[in-house]
C-alpha positions as CSV (number, residue, x, y, z in Angstrom):
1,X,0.0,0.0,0.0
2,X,1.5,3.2,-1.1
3,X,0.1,6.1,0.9
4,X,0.2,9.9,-0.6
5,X,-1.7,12.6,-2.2
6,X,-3.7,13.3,-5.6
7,X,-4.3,10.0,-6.6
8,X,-6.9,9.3,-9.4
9,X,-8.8,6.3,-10.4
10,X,-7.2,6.3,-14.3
11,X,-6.8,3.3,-16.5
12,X,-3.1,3.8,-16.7
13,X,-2.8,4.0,-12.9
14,X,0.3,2.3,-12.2
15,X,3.3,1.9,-9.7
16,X,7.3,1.5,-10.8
17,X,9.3,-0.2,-8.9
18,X,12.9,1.1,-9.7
19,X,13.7,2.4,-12.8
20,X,11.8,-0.4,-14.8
21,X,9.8,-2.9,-12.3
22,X,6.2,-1.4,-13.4
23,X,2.7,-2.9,-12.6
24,X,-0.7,-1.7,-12.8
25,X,-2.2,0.1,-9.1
26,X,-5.6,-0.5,-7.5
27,X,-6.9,2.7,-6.9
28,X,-8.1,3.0,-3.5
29,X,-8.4,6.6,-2.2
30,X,-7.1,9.4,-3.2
31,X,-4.2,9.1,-0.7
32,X,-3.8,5.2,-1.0
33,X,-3.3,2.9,-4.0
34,X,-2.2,-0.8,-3.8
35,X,0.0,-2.4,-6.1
36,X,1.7,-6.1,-6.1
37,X,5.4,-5.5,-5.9
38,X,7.1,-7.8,-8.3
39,X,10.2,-10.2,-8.0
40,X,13.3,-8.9,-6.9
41,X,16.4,-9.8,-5.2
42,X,17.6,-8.5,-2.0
43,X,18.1,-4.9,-1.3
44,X,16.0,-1.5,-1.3
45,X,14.2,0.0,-4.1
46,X,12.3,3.2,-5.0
47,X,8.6,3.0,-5.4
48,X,6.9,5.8,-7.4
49,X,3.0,6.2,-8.9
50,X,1.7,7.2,-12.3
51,X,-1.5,8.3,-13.4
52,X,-0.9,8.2,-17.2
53,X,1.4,5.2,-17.1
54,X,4.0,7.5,-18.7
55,X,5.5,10.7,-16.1
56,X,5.8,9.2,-12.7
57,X,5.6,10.8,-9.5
58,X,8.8,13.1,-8.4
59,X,8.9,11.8,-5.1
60,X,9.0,8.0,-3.7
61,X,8.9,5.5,-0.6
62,X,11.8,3.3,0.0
63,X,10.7,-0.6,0.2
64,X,13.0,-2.6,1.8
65,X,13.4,-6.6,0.5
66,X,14.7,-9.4,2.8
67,X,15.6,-12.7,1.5
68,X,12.7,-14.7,2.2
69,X,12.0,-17.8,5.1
70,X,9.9,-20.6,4.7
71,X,9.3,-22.0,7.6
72,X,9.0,-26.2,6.9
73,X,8.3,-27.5,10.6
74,X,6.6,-26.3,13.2
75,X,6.8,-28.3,16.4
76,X,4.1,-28.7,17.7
77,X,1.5,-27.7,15.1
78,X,-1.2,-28.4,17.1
79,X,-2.4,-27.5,20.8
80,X,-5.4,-26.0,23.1
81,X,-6.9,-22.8,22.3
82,X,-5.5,-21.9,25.8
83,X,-2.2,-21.3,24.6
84,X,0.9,-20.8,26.6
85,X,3.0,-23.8,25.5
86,X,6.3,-23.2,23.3
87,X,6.1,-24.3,19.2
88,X,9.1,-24.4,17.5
89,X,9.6,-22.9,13.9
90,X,12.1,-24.2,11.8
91,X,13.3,-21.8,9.4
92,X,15.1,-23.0,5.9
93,X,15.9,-20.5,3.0
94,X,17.9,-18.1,5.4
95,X,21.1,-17.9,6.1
96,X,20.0,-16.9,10.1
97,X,16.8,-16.3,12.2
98,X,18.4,-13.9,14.3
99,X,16.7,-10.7,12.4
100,X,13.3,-12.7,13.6
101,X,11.5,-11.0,16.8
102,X,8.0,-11.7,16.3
103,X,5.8,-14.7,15.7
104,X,2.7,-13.7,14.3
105,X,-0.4,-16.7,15.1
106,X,-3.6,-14.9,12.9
107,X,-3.2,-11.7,14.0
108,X,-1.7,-11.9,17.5
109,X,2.3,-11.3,17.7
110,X,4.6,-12.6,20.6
111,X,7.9,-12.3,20.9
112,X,10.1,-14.9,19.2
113,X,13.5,-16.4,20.7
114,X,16.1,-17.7,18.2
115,X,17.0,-21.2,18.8
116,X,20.5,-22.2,17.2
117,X,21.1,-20.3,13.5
118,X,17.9,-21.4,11.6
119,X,14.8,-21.9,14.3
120,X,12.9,-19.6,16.6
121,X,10.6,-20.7,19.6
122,X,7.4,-18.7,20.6
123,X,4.8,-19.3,23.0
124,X,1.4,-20.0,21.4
125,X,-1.2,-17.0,22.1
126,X,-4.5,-17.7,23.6
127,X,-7.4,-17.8,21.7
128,X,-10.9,-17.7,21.3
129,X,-12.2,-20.7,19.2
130,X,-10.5,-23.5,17.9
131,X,-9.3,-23.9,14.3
132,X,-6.3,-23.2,11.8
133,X,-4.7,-20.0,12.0
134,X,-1.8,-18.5,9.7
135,X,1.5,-18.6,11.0
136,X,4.1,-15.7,9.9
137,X,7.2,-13.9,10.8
138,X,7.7,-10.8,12.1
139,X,11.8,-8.9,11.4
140,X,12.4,-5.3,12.8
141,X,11.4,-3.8,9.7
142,X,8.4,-5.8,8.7
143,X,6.0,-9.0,8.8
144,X,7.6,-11.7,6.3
145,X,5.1,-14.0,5.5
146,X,6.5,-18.1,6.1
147,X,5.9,-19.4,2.3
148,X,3.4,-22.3,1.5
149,X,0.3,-23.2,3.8
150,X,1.7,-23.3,7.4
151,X,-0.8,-23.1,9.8
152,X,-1.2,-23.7,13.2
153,X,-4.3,-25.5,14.7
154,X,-5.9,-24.7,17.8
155,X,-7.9,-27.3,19.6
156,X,-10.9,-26.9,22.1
157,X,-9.7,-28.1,25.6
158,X,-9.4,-31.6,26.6
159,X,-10.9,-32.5,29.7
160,X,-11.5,-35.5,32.3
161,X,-14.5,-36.3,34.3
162,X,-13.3,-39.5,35.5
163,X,-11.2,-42.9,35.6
164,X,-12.3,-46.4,35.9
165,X,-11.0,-48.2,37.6
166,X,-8.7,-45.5,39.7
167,X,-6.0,-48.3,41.0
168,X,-3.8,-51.4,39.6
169,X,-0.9,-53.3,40.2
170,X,2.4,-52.2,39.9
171,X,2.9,-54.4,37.1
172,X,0.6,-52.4,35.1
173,X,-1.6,-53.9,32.5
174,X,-4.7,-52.5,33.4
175,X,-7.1,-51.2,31.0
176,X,-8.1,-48.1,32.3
177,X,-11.2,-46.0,30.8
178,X,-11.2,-42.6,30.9
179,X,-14.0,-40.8,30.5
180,X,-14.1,-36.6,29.5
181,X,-14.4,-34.5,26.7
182,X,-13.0,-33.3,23.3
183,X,-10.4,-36.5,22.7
184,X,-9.7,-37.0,19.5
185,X,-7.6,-39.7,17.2
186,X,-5.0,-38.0,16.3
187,X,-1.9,-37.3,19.1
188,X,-3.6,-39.3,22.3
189,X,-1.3,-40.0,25.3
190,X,-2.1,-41.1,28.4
191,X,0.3,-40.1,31.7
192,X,0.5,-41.7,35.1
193,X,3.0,-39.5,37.1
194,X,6.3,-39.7,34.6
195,X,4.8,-42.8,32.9
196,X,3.7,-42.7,29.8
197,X,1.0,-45.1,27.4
198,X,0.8,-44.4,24.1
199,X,0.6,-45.6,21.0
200,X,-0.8,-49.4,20.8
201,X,-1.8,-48.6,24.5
202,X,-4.5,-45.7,23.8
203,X,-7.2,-46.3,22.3
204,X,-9.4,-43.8,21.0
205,X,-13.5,-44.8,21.2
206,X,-15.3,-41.6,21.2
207,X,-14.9,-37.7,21.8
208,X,-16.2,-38.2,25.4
209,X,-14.1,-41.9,26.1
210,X,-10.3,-43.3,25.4
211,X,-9.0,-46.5,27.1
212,X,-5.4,-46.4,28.5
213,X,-3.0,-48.9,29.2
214,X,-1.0,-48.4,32.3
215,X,2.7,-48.9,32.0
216,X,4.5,-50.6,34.9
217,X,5.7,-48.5,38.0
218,X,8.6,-49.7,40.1
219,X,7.3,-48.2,43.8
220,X,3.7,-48.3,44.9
221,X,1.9,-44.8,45.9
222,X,-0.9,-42.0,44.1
223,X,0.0,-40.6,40.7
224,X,-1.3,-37.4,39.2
225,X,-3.3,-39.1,35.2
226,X,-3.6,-37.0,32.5
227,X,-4.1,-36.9,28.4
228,X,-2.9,-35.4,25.5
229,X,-4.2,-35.0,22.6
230,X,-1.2,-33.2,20.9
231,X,1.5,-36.0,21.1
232,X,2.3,-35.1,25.0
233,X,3.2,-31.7,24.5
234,X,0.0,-30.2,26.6
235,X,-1.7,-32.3,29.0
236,X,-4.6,-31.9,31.0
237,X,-3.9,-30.6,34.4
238,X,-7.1,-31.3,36.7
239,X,-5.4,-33.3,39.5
240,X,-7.1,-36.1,38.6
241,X,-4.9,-39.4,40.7
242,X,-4.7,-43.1,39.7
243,X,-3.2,-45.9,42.5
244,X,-0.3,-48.0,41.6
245,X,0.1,-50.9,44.1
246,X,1.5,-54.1,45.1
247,X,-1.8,-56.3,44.4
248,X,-3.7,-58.6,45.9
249,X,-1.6,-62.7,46.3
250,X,-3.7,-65.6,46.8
251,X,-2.1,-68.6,49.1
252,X,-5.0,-71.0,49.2
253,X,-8.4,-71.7,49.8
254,X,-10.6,-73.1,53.3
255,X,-12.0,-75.2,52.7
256,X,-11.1,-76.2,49.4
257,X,-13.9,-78.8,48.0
258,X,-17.7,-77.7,48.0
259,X,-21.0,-79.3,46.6
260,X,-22.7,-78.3,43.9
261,X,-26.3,-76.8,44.0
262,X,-25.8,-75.7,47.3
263,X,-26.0,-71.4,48.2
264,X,-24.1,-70.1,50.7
265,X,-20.7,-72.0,50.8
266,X,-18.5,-69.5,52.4
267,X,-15.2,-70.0,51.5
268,X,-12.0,-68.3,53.0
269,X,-9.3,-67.0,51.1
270,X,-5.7,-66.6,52.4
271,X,-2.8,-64.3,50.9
272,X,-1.5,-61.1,51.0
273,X,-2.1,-57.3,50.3
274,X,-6.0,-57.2,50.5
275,X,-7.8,-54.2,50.7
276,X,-11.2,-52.8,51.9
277,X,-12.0,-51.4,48.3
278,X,-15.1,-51.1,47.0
279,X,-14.1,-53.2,43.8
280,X,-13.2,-56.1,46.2
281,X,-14.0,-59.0,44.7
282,X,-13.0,-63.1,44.3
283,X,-13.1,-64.6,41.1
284,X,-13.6,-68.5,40.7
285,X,-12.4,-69.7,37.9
286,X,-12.0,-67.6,34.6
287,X,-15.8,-65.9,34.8
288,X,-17.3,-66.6,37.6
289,X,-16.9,-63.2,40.4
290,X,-18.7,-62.3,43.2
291,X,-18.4,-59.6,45.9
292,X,-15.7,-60.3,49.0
293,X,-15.9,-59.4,52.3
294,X,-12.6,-58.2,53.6
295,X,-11.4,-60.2,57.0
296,X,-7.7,-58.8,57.4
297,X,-5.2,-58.1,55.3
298,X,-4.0,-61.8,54.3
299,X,-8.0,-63.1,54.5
300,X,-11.4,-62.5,52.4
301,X,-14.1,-64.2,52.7
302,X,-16.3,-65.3,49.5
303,X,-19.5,-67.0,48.7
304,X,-18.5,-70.3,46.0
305,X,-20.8,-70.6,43.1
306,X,-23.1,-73.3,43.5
307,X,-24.1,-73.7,39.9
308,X,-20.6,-74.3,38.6
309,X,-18.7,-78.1,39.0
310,X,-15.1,-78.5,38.7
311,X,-12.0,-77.7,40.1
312,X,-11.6,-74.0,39.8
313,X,-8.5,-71.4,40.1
314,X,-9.5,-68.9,42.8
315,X,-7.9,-65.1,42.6
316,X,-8.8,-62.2,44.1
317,X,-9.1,-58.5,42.3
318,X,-8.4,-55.2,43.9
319,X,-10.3,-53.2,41.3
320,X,-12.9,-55.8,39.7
321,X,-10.7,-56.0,36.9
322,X,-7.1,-57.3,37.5
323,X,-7.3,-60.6,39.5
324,X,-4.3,-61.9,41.3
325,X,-2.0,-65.0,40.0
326,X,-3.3,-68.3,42.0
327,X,-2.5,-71.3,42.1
328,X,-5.2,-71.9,44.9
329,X,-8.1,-74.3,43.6
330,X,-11.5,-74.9,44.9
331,X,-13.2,-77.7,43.7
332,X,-16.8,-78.3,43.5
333,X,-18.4,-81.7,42.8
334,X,-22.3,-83.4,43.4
335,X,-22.9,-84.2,46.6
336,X,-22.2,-87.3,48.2
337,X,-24.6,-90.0,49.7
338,X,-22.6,-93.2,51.4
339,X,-24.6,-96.4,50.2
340,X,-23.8,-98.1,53.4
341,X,-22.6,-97.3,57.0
342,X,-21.2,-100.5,58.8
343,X,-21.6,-100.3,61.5
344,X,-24.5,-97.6,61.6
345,X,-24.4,-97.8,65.7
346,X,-22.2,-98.2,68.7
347,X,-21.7,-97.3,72.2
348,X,-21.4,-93.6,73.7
349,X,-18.0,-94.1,74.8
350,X,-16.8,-93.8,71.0
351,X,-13.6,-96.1,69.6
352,X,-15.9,-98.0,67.3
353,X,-14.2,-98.7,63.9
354,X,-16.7,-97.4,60.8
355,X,-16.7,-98.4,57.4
356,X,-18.1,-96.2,54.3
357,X,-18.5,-97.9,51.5
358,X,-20.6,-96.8,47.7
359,X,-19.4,-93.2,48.0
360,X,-20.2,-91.2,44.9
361,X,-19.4,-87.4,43.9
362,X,-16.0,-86.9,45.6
363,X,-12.7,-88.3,45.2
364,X,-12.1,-91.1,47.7
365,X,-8.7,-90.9,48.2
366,X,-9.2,-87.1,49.2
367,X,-11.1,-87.8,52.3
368,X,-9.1,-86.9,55.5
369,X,-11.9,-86.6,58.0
370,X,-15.1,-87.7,58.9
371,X,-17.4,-85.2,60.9
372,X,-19.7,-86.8,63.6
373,X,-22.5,-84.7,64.9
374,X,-20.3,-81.7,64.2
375,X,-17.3,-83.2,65.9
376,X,-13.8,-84.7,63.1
377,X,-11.5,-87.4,63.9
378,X,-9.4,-89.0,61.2
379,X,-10.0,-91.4,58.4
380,X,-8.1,-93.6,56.0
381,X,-9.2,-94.9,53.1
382,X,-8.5,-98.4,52.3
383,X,-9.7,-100.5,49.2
384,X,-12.3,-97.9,47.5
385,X,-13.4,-97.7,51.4
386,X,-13.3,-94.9,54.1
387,X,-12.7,-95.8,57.7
């Protein structure tokens, strides 16, 4: 834009550029006519107007001509509309970005910091909605616009609501959902304290839901968890925690056989690490789960399933999702009916030797005791028999 006096709007309006750069002006005002200065090298030259496109104007403006910088990486090129996070331009076609002092994002300019010979680093305005914005240079004597289509895109804010479930062993492993807002495909990461999931262990399923793989921790204790949806260089900073800890260890089972078709068989389960969560639960064989009530630290208590047969891993979970490594088995057979008692009676003072014979539903050579109006001694079994 060429600003001066006595302009007109005539077909041979034009602007010179030197002694023989020439181009037609847009007529604008009578003090202001634009013109599109044309290629030239580096170095200052004389800008004059004509209004017959022969006598030019006897006085000029002076326009300056820097070599130009295209800017072919800007790191990151996406982040919240919040701003205040560094991008990184790198510059090529220049021989040095240390005439650079501006970054210019749309039409906000902060101050730019060279970075080595060829790259400057800005930090990323705040603004008002999301979307792609220009990105240009600013020198000490004018904007220089970065060549091609570089842009810069803004994203609404990413937030959480919550985490299920909110604690895991220290092995890690645990699918964690995360429920919030605004996620997107491109550029999630998940964070638990310094740890980091991304890749093949985030999974994007909606704007408002992600699922995260936690990676494994070396020390138990609270962790701040947070998301990115710009390859981790923002993350969301809403204090939300998530529990690494040592996890529950299952030792065995008391008693260890049940019947099937009966409710109610409590069963006791020894070990280590247990919790009073809310998630507490024991898990008998690779389905079946149901609710435990917490005893002491190395016992729960759990109600067997009496519609399942079998012998059957038991673990315990912390969370209702990760369930402990066991080698604890409880097995559950028919119930058993003994064909014959001989003999079926005796005297009060005890000592008489009994014989069971035609037992069916449990494995003979398991039996260890034999319960008498709520009162065990020992038995052996001999010959298919129990005595």
């Amino acid at each position: 834009t060429i600003v001066g006096r006595g302009f007109e709007p005539t077909p041979e309006l034009s602007c010179r550029f030197g002694l023989s750069g020439t181009v037609r002006a847009l007529y604008l005002t009578s003090s202001l006519v634009a013109c599109t200065a044309p290629a030239r090298g580096v170095g200052t030259v004389r800008v004059s107007v004509s209004l017959n496109g022969v006598d030019y104007s006897g006085t000029s403006g002076v326009l300056e001509i820097f070599a130009q910088k295209t800017a072919w990486a800007l790191e990151p090129s996406v982040g919240p509309k919040s701003g205040g996070f560094s991008v990184l331009i790198r510059i090529a076609g220049a021989d040095s970005a240390s005439d650079v002092t501006h970054c210019v994002f749309g039409a906000t300019s902060v101050v730019a910091e060279a970075v080595g010979s060829q790259s400057v680093k800005c930090t990323a305005p705040q603004v008002q909605s999301s979307g792609a914005v220009s990105v240009s240079l600013s020198t000490g004597s004018g904007i220089v616009t970065l060549a091609g289509t570089v842009s810069f895109e803004y994203l609404e804010g990413v937030s959480i609501v919550g985490a299920t479930p909110s604690r895991g062993p220290l092995t890690g492993g645990t699918r964690v959902a995360v429920v919030g807002s605004n996620f997107r495909v491109e550029g999630l990461e998940c964070r638990f304290g310094v740890l980091a999931a991304q890749g093949g262990d985030v999974r994007f399923v909606s704007t408002t839901m992600i699922e995260c793989v936690t990676p494994a921790a070396l020390s138990p204790g609270t962790v701040a968890m947070e998301v990115s949806v710009d390859g981790g260089i923002t993350f969301t900073s809403e204090e939300h925690s998530y529990l690494y800890e040592t996890g529950a260890l299952v030792e065995s089972v008391r008693p260890s056989r049940g019947f099937m078709g009966e409710e109610g068989q409590t069963v006791t389960v020894v070990g280590q690490h247990f919790e009073p969560t809310q998630e507490l639960r024991c898990r008998f064989g690779l389905s079946w789960t149901v609710r435990a009530l917490l005893v002491s630290s190395s016992l729960v208590a759990c109600n067997a399933p009496a519609g399942e047969s079998g012998s059957m891993l038991v673990s315990v979970s912390l969370n209702g999702v990760d369930y402990s490594p066991s080698t604890a088995r409880y097995v559950s057979s028919a119930p058993s009916s003994a064909l014959a008692l001989v003999p079926s009676l005796g005297p009060k003072s005890g000592g008489t030797t009994v014989r069971l014979t035609g037992l069916t539903g449990i494995e003979i050579e398991a039996v260890r005791e034999c319960v008498f109006d709520g009162q065990s001694v020992s038995a052996s079994v001999s010959d298919g028999e129990v005595m």
